[in-house]
C-alpha positions as a Python dict, from the first residue, in 0.01 Angstrom:
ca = {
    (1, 'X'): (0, 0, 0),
    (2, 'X'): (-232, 95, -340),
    (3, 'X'): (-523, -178, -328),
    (4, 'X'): (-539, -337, -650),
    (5, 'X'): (-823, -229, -932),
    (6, 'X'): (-1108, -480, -951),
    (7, 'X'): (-1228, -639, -1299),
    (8, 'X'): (-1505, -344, -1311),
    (9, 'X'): (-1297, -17, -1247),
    (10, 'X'): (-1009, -191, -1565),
    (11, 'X'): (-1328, -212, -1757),
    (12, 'X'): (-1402, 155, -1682),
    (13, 'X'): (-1077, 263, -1789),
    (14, 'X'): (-1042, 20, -2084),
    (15, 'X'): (-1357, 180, -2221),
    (16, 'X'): (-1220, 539, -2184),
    (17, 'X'): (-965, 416, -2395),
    (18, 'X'): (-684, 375, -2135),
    (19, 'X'): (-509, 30, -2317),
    (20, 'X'): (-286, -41, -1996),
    (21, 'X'): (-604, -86, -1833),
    (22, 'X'): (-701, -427, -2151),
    (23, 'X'): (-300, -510, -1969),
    (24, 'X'): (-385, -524, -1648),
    (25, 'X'): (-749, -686, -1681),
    (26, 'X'): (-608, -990, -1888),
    (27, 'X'): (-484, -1193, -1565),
    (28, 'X'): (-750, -1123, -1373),
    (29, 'X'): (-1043, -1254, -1626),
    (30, 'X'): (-824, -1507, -1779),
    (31, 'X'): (-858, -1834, -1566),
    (32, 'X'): (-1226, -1757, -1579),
    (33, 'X'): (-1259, -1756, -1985),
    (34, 'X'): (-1052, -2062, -1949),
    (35, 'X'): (-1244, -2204, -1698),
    (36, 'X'): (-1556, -2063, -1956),
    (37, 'X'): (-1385, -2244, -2239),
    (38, 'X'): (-1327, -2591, -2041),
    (39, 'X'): (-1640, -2624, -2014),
    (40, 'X'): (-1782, -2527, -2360),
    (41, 'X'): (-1498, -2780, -2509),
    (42, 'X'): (-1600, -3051, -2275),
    (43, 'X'): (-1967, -3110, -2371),
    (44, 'X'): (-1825, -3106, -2765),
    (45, 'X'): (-1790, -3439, -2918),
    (46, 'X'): (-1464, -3621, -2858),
    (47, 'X'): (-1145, -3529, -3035),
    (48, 'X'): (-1264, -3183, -3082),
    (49, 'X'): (-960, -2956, -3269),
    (50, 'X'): (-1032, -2687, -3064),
    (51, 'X'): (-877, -2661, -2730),
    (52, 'X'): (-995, -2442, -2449),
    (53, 'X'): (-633, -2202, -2460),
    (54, 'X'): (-704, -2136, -2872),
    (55, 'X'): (-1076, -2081, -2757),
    (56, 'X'): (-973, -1827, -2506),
    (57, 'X'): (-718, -1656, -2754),
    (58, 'X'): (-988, -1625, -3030),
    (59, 'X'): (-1242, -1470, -2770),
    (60, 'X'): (-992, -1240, -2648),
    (61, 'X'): (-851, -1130, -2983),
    (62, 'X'): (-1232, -1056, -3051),
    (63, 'X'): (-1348, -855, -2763),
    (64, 'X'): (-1025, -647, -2771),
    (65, 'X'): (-1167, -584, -3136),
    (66, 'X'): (-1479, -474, -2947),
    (67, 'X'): (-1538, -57, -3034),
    (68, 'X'): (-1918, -49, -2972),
    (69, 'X'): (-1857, -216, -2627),
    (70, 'X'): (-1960, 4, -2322),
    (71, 'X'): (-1801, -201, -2061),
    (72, 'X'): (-2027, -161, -1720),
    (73, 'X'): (-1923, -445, -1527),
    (74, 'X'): (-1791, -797, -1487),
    (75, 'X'): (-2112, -988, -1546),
    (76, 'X'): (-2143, -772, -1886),
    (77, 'X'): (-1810, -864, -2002),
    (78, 'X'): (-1851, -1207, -1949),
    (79, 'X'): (-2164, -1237, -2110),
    (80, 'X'): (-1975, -1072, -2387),
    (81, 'X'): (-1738, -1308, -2350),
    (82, 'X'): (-1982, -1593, -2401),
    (83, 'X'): (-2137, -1422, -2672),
    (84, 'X'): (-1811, -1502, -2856),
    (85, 'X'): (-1705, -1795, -2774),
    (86, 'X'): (-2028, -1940, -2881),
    (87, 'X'): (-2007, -1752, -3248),
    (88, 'X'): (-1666, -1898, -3243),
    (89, 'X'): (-1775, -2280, -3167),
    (90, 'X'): (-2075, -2215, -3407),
    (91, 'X'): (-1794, -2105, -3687),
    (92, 'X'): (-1546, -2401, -3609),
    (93, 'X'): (-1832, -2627, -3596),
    (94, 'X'): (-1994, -2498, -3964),
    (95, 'X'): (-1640, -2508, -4095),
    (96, 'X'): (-1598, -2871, -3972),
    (97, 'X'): (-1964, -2954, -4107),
    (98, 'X'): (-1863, -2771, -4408),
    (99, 'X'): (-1566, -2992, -4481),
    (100, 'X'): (-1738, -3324, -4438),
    (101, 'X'): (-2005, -3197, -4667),
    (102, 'X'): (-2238, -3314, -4446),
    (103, 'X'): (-2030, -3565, -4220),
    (104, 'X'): (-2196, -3772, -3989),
    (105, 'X'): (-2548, -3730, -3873),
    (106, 'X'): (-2608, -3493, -3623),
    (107, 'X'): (-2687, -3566, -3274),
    (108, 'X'): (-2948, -3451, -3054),
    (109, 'X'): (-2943, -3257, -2788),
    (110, 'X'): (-3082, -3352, -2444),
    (111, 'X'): (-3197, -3100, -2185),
    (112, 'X'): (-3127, -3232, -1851),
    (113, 'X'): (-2935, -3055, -1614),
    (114, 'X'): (-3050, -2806, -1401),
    (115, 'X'): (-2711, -2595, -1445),
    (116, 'X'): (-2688, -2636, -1789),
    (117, 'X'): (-2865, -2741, -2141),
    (118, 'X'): (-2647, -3063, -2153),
    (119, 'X'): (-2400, -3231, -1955),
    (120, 'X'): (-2368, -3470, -2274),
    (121, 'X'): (-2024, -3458, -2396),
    (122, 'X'): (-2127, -3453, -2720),
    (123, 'X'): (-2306, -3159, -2766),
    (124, 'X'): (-2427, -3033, -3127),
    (125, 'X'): (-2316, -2690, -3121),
    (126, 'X'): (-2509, -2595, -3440),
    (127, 'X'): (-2821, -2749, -3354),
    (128, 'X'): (-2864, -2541, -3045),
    (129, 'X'): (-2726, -2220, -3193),
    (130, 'X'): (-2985, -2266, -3448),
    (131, 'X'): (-3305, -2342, -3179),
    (132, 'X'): (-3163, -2006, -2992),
    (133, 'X'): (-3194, -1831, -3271),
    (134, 'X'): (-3556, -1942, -3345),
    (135, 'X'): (-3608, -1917, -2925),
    (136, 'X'): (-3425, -1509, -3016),
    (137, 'X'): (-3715, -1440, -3262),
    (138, 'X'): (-4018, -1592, -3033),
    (139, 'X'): (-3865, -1450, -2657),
    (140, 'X'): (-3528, -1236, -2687),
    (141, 'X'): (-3498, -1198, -2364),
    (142, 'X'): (-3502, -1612, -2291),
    (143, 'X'): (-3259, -1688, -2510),
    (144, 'X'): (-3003, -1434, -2381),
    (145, 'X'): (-3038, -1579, -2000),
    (146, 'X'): (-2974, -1911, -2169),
    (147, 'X'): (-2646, -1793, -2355),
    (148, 'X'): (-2552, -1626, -2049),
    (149, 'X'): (-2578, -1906, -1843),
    (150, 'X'): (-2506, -2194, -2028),
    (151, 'X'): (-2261, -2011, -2264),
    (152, 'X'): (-2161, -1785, -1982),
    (153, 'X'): (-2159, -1960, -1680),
    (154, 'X'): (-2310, -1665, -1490),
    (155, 'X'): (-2532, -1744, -1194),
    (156, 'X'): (-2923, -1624, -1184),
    (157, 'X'): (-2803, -1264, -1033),
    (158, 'X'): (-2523, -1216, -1273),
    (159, 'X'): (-2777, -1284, -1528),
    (160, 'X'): (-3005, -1049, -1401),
    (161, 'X'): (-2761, -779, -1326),
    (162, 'X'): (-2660, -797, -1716),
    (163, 'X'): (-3031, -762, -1868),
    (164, 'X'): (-3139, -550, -1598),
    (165, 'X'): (-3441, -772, -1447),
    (166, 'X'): (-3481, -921, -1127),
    (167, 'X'): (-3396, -1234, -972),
    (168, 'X'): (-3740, -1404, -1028),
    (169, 'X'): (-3775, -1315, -1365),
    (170, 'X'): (-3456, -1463, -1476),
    (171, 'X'): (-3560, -1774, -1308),
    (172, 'X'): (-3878, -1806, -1463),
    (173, 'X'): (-3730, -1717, -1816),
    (174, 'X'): (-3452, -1945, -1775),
    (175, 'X'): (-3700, -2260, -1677),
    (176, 'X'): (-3921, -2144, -1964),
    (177, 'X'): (-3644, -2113, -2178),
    (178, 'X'): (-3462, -2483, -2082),
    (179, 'X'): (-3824, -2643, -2146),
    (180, 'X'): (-3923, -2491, -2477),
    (181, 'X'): (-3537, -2594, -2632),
    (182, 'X'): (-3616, -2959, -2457),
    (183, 'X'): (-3909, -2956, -2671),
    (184, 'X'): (-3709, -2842, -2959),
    (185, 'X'): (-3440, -3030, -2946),
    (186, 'X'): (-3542, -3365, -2818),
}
């Protein structure tokens, strides 16, 4: 009986250009995107256009567009993953603002949870895009754990397996990081 490949040997193969590989790997990563997506969609504001199977889609249709991609693991490719999905929210979002000229006033962001930026279900995508950015230019390295764990969903040693520090370090960047954007943002 063959054992069957796990998520990082189909990202091996993907990225040696083997496309049955990108076939096989869908199923297995799929619930988690959704899962990924879920929870993106849920801290939007209510009656949000974009539901968590379109989000999904739109990420995968991107990171099978991915050619500079060199796929190392499963905590990469979901922080890849991430990566998208919040460039996608950030677009819809822009687009949305875009078509209200203006629309409604923004709302703030509040930094409470411990897991996350915001449980708050109405979460301004654009206003924390825009304080990562600024938090990008100031500490790089911050404002990636925070994308990979809020926007990712990866735990403290997925994050640290994907930028290659240890276990303490991510903590203390990621507590750094969630009190500066309180600042910011509040």
């Amino acid at each position: 009986m063959q054992v069957p490949e796990g998520i990082t040997q189909l990202l091996t193969r993907w990225n040696d250009g083997d496309q049955s590989a990108l076939e096989e790997l869908m199923p297995l990563v799929y619930a988690e995107l959704r899962r990924l997506a879920t929870n993106y969609l849920r801290r939007e504001r209510a009656g949000h256009t974009l539901q968590p199977t379109a989000l999904v889609n739109e990420a995968y249709l991107r990171l099978v567009e991915q050619k500079s991609a060199h796929w190392q693991n499963r905590a990469q490719f979901y922080g890849i993953a991430a990566k998208l999905m919040r460039r996608i929210l950030v677009d819809h979002a822009r687009l949305k603002h875009a078509e209200k000229r203006g629309g409604a006033e923004q709302k703030r962001l509040s930094i409470t949870s411990a897991k996350g930026i915001s449980e708050k279900p109405d979460l301004d995508v654009l206003a924390l895009h825009e304080a990562l950015e600024e938090l990008a230019i100031i500490d790089p390295q911050q404002a990636r754990i925070v994308e990979l764990k809020f926007f990712g969903g990866l735990s403290i040693e997925e994050a640290a397996e994907v930028v290659g520090v240890g276990h303490a370090t991510v903590e203390r960047d990621w507590k750094m990081a969630r009190a500066w954007l309180r600042r910011k943002l509040e």
